[in-house]
C-alpha positions in Angstrom: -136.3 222.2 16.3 -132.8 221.7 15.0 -131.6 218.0 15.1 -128.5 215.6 15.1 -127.3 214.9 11.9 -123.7 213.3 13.1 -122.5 211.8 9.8 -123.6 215.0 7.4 -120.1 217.0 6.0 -119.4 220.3 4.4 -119.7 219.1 1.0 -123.3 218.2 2.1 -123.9 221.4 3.7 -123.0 222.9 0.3 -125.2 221.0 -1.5 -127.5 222.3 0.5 -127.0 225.9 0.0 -126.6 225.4 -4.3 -130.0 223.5 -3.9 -131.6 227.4 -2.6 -129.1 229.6 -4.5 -132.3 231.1 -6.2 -134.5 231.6 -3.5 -131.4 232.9 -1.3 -131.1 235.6 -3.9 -134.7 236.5 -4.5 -136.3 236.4 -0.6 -133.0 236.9 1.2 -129.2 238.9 0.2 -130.3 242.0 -0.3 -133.9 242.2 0.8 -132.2 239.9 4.4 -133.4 242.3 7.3 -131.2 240.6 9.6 -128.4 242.1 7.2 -129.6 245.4 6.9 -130.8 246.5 9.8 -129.1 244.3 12.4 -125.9 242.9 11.2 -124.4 245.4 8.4 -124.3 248.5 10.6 -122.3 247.0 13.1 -120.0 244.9 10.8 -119.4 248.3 8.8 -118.8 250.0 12.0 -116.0 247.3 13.2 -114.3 247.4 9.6 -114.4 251.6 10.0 -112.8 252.5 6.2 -112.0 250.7 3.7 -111.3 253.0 0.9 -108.3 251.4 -1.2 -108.1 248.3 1.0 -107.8 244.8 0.0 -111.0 242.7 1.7 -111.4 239.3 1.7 -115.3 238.5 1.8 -114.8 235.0 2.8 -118.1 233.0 2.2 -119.2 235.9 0.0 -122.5 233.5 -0.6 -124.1 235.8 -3.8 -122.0 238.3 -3.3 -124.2 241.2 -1.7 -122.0 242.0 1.3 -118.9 242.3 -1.1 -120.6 244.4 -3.4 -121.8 246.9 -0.3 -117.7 247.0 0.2 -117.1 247.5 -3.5 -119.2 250.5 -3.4 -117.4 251.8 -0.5 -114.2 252.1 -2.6 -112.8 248.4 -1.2 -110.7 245.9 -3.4 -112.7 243.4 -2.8 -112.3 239.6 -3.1 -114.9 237.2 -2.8 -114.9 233.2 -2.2 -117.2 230.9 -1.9 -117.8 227.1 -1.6 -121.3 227.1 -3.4 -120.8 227.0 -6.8 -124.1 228.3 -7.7 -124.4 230.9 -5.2 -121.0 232.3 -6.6 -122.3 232.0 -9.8 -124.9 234.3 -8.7 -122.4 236.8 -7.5 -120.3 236.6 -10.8 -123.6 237.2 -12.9 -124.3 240.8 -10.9 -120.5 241.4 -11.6 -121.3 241.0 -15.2 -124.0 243.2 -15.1 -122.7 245.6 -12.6 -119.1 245.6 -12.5 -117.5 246.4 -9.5 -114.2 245.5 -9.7 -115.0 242.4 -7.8 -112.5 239.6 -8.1 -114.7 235.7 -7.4 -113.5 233.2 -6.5 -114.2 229.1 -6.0 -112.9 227.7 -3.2 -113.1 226.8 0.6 -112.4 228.8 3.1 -110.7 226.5 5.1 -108.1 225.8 2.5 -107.8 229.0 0.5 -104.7 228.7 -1.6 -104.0 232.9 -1.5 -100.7 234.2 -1.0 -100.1 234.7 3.0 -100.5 238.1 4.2 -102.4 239.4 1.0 -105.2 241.4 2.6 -106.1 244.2 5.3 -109.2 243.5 6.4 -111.3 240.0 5.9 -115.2 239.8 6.4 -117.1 236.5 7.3 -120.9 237.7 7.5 -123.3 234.6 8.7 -120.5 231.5 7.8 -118.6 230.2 10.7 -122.1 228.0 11.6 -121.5 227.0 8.2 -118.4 225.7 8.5 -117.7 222.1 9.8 -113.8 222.8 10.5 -113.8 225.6 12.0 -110.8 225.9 13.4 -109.3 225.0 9.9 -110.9 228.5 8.5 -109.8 230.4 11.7 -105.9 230.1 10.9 -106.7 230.6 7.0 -108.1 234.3 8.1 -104.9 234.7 10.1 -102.6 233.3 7.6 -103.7 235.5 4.7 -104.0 238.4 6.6 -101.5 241.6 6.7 -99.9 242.3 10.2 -102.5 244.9 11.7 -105.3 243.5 9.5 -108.5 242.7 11.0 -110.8 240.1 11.1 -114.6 241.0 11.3 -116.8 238.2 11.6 -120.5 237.7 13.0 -122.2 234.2 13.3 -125.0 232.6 14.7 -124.8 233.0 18.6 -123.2 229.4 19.7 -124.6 229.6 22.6 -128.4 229.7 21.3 -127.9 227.1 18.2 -127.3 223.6 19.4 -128.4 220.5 18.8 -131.8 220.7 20.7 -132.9 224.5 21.1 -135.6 226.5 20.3 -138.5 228.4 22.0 -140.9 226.6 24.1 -144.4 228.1 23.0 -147.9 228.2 24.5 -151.4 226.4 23.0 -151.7 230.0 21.1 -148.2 229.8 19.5 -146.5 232.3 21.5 -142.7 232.1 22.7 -142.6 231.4 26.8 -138.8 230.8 26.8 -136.0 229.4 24.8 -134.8 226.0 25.6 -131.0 225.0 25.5 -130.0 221.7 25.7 -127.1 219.7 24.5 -124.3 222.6 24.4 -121.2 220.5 24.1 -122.9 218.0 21.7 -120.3 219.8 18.5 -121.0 218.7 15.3 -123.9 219.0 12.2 -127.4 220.5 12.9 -130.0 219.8 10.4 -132.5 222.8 11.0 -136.0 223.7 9.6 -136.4 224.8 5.7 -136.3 228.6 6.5 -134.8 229.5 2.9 -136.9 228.4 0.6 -139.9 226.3 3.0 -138.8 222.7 1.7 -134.8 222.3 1.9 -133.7 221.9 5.7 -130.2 223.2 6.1 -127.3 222.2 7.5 -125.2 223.9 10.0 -122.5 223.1 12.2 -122.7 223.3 16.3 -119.4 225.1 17.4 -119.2 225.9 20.7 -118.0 229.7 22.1 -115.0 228.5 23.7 -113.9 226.7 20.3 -114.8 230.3 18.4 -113.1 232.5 20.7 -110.1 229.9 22.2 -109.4 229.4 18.3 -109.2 233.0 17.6 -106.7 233.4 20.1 -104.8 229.8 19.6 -104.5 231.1 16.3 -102.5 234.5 17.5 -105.2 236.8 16.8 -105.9 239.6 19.6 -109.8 240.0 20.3 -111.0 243.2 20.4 -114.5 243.2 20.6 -117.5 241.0 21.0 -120.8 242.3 20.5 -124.6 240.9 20.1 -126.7 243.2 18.5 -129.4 244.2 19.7 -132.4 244.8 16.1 -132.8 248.6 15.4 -136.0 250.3 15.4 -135.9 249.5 10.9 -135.5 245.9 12.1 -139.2 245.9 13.4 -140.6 248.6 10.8 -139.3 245.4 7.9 -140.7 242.5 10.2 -143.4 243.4 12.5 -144.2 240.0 13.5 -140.3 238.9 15.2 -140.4 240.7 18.1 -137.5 237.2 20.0 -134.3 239.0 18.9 -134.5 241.0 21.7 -135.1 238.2 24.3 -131.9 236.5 23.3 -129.1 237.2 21.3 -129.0 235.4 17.5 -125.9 236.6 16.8 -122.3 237.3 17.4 -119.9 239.7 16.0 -116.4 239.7 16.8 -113.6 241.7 15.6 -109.7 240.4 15.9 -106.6 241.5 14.7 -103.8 240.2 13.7 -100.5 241.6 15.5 
């Protein structure tokens, strides 16, 4: 059950995510069947092509969703706040080159040239993010005029600061508990990366993801919450939840 953790920051949330770069990389990226079979089809689907275009992966983690755009003929650019998850992505670059430009730094202060990209992808980082709102007028600021945003997150809605399923003697989910909604701010959650590092997330709620979107200028133009594909269950038998409630969000926005 995810707790209060008031006082952590982002640099501790980082910290966090260096501390399981490797076992990111080895059990997850890649070989993540939330990516593959739930999220990736539908953020590829909202970007449509990309051919020649310059995307931003922002929070690019080790770098596998950039390098799926890469090898879809993007001009991709990568950053990251991790410094040895990036160094994970600008290894595979080594080996593999791509033509992918990484880069250090935090999303909510970029320091790119204003209206430098078409298209910018955040796969799985807003909950990582502690200002939020900071990261949301980056996006807009660095995107083109008719560039789009393409984001998915965890659902804010279903991550708070006390939720999760309510289970029987046997183990099995009854219902999902919600409590504590407005309660914004830094989750400590269970060690699901690597078993003994909890991570650290960030409680936003949807009004701030959505009402920032638009405060920012941005016109929304869709909202989805994917339901798992049939290769979802055929990779992980044993979650069978997803399709009770929704994990995750995907939104798409442009910029006028």
């Amino acid at each position: 059950m995810p707790q209060a953790m008031p006082d952590y920051t982002q640099r501790d949330a980082t910290d966090r995510w260096n501390a399981v770069a490797e076992a990111w990389a080895i059990r997850y990226g890649a070989n993540d069947a939330n990516r593959r079979f739930l999220l990736d089809p539908v953020l590829l689907n909202l970007l449509g092509a990309v051919t020649r275009k310059r995307v931003l992966d922002a929070g690019c983690g080790e770098g596998y969703f950039a390098r799926r755009l890469a090898q879809m003929g993007a001009q991709v650019t990568g950053m990251e706040l991790a410094e040895r998850m990036l160094q994970r992505a600008v290894q595979q670059e080594e080996r593999q080159p791509l033509g992918i430009a990484y880069l250090h730094g935090d999303i909510t202060a970029m320091g790119l040239c204003s209206e430098s990209f078409q298209a910018i992808v955040s796969n799985v980082v807003l909950v990582d993010v502690q200002d939020l709102a900071g990261a949301l007028q980056e996006f807009f600021r660095v995107l083109q005029p008719g560039g789009v945003l393409v984001c998915s997150t965890i659902h804010p809605c279903f991550f708070t600061r006390d939720s999760g399923w309510v289970k029987d003697e046997q183990g099995r989910a009854l219902h999902f508990r919600i409590d504590r909604y407005f309660e914004r701010g830094a989750v400590e959650d269970v060690p699901w990366v690597d078993r003994s590092t909890p991570m650290i997330a960030f409680h936003h709620t949807l009004e701030d993801l959505v009402d920032g979107l638009l405060n920012c200028g941005f016109v929304l133009q869709r909202l989805l919450e994917p339901l798992p594909q049939p290769e979802y269950y055929q990779a992980r038998p044993n979650d069978f939840n997803y399709d009770r409630i929704p994990n995750f969000l995907v939104i798409k926005a442009q910029k006028p």
